[in-house]
C-alpha positions in Angstrom: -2.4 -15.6 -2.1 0.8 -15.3 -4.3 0.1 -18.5 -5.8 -3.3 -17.8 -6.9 -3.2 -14.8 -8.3 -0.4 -15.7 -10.3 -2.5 -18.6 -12.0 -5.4 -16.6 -12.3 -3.3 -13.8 -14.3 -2.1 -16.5 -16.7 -5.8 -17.8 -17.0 -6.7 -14.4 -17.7 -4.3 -13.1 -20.5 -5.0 -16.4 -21.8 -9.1 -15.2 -21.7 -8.2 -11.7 -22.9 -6.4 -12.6 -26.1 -8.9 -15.5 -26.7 -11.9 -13.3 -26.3 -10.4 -10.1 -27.4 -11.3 -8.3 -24.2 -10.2 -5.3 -22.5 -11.6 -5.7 -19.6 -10.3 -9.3 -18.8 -7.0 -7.7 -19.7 -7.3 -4.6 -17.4 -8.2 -7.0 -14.3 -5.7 -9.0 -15.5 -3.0 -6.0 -15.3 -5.0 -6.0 -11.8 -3.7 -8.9 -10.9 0.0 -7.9 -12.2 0.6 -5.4 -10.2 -0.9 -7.3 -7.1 1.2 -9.9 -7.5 4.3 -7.9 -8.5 3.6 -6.0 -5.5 3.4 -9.5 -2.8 6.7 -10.3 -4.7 8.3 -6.9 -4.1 7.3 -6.6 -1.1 8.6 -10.1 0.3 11.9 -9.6 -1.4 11.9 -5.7 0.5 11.2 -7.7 3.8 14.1 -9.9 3.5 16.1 -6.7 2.9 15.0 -5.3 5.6 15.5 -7.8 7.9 19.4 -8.3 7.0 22.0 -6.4 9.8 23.2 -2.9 8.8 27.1 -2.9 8.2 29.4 0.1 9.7 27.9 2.7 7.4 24.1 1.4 7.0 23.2 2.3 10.7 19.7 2.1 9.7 20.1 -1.3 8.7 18.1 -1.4 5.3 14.7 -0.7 6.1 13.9 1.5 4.1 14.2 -1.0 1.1 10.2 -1.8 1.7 9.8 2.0 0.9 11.3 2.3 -2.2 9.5 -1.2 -3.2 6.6 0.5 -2.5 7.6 4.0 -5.1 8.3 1.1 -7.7 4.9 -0.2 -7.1 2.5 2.8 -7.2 4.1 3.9 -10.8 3.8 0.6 -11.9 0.1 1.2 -11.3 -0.2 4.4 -12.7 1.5 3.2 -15.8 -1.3 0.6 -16.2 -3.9 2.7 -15.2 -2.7 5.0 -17.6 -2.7 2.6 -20.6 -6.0 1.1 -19.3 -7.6 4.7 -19.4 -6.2 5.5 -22.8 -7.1 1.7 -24.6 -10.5 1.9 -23.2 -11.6 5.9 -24.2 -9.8 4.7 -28.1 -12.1 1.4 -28.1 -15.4 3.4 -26.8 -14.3 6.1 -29.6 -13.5 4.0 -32.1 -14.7 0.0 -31.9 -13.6 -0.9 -35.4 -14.1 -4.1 -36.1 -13.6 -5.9 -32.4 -15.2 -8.7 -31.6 -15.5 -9.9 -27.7 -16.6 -13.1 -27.1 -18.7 -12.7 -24.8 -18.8 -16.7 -23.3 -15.3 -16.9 -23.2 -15.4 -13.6 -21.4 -17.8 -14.5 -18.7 -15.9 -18.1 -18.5 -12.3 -16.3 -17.7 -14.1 -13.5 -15.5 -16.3 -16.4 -13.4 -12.6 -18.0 -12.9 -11.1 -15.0 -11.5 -14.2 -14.0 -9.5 -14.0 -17.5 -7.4 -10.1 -17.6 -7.2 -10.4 -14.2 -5.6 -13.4 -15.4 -3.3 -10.7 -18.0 -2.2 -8.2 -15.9 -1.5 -10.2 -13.5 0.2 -12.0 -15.9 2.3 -8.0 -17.8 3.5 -6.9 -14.3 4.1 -10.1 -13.4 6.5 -9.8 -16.9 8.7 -5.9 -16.5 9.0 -6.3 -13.0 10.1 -4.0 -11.7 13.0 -4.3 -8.2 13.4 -1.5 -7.4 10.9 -1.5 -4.2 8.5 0.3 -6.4 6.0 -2.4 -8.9 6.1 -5.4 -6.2 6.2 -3.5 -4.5 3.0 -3.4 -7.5 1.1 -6.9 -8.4 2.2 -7.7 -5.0 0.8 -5.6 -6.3 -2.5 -7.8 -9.0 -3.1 -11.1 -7.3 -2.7 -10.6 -4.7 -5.4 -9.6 -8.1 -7.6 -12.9 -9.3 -6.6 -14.9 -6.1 -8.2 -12.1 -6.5 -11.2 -13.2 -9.9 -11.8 -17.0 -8.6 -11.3 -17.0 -5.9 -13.1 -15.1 -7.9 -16.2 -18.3 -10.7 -15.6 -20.6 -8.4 -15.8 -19.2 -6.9 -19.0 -19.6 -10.3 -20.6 -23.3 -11.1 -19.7 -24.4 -7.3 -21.0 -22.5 -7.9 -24.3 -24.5 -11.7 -24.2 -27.9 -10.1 -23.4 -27.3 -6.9 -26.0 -24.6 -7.4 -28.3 -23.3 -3.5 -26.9 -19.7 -4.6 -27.4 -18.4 -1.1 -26.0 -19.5 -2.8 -22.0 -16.1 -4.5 -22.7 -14.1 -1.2 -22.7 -16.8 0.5 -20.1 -15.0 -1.9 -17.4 -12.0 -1.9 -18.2 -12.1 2.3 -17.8 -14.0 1.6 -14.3 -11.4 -1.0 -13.0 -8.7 1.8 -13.8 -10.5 4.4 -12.4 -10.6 1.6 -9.0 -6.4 1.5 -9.6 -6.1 5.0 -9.2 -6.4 6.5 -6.0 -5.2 3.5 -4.8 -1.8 3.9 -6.5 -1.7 7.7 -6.3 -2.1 6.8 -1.8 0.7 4.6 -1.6 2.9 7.0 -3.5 2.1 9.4 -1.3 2.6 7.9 1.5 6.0 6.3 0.5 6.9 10.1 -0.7 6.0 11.3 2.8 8.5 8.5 4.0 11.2 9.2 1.5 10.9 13.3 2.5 10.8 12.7 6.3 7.7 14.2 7.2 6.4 13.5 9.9 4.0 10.6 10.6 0.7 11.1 10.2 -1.4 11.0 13.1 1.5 12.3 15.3 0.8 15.5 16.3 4.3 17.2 17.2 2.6 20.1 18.9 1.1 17.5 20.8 4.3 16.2 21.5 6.1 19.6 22.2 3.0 20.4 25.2 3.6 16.9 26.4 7.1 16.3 27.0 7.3 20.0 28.4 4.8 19.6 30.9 6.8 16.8 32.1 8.2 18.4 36.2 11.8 19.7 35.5 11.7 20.4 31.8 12.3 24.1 31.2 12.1 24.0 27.2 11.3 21.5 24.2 13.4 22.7 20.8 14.8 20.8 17.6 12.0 18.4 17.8 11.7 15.9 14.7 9.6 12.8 14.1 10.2 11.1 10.9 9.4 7.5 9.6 12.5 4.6 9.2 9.6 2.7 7.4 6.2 1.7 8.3 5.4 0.9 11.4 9.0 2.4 12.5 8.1 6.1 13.8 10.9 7.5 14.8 11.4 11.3 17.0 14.6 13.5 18.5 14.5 16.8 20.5 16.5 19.2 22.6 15.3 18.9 26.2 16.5 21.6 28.6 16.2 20.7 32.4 16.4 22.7 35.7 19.7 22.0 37.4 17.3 20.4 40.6 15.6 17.9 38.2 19.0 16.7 37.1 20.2 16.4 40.7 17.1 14.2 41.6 16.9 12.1 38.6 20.4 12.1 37.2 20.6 12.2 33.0 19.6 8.6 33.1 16.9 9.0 34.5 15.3 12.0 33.3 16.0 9.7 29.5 14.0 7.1 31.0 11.3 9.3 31.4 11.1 11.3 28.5 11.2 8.2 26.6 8.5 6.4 28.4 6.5 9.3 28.1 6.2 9.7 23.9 6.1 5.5 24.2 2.8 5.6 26.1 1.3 8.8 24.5 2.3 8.4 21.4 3.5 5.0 20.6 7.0 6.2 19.5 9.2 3.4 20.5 12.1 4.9 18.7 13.4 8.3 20.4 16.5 10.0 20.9 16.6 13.1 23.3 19.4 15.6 24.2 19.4 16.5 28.1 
């Protein structure tokens, strides 16, 4: 996927200064940030996969988290400078001229390299949220590509050079809550709030209906990175329960409790 989308973006700047258009440049800043994005977010893997030292006892997982803040603004910059080129070129056209066969040549180019991609993505599928995200990636290149096409053929059929800057605003307008999502999520990561989904409540009723357990306090659930919940608590115990199960057992439990409840695989507790 790397591979063609970085061919495709040189095609495309290629097609944007050649036929003067917007809209082959916004899907080709599309196609930047995807790719910049696959690249950051291999490198943050490989991070995250190298052994914590004595004071990273976290290891460094929490690389792929701060790749993902440096992606979403990258994206908002370029939506940003997409919205304000397009609204200046629908305000003011000047003199541009967009050729519209080169246009619909560089667009049709994108459009099948994304088809590709999307189509080797779908048959290798496994399951994984890293492969249904980049999936997702490649889609909204496909509508880029589409939308920058079907700039082309109305500016062919009409001469209304203004379509050009029309897609470009519509494929920033597709960036946007896209980028705004992932820097909220990664935010929500970065500022330890709890996952979403995980309902602590939930938690708190669960673990203190467990037989022996008196009270439930200093709870927190937090995120390492994604897919990496992560929880702690205080759990208070009658003296009988302790007797029965001894501490290491009573741990056993507790832990296989928010593991099959609540898929937290990553939980400290306090007896």
């Amino acid at each position: 996927m790397l591979a063609i989308t970085a061919v495709v973006l040189v095609v495309e700047l290629v097609g944007a200064y050649l036929a003067s258009s917007l809209a082959l440049l916004a899907d080709a800043g599309h196609l930047a940030t995807d790719a910049a994005a696959v690249v950051l977010a291999l490198g943050a893997s490989y991070v995250a996969a190298m052994p914590g030292g004595p004071r990273s006892t976290f290891g460094y997982h929490r690389a792929e988290i701060l790749a993902a803040v440096a992606n979403a603004v990258v994206l908002l910059v370029v939506c940003g400078y997409l919205a304000w080129a397009g609204i200046n070129r629908l305000r003011s056209p000047g003199d541009v001229e967009v050729e519209a066969g080169l246009l619909i040549a560089f667009a049709a180019v994108g459009l099948l390299a994304n088809a590709v991609s999307l189509v080797l993505l779908r048959r290798s599928d496994t399951g994984s949220l890293n492969l249904r995200g980049a999936a997702l990636e490649v889609t909204a290149d496909l509508v880029g590509s589409a939308l920058a096409l079907g700039a082309g053929v109305v500016i062919a059929l009409t001469g209304w050079v203004q379509a050009d800057a029309v897609a470009s605003l519509l494929i920033a307008l597709m960036i946007l809550p896209r980028s705004w999502s992932l820097l909220k999520e990664s935010s929500a990561v970065l500022l330890e709030i709890a996952p979403v989904g995980l309902d602590l409540d939930d938690v708190r009723r669960h673990v203190a209906a467990m037989p022996g357990v008196i009270e439930v306090h200093d709870l927190h659930a937090w995120t390492i990175t994604s897919g990496i919940p992560s929880l702690s608590a205080h759990v208070t115990v009658t003296d009988q329960a302790l007797a029965e199960h001894g501490v290491g057992g009573i741990l056993d439990r507790l832990c296989d409790c928010v593991a099959t409840h609540f898929d937290v695989r990553h939980a400290t507790f306090q007896v």
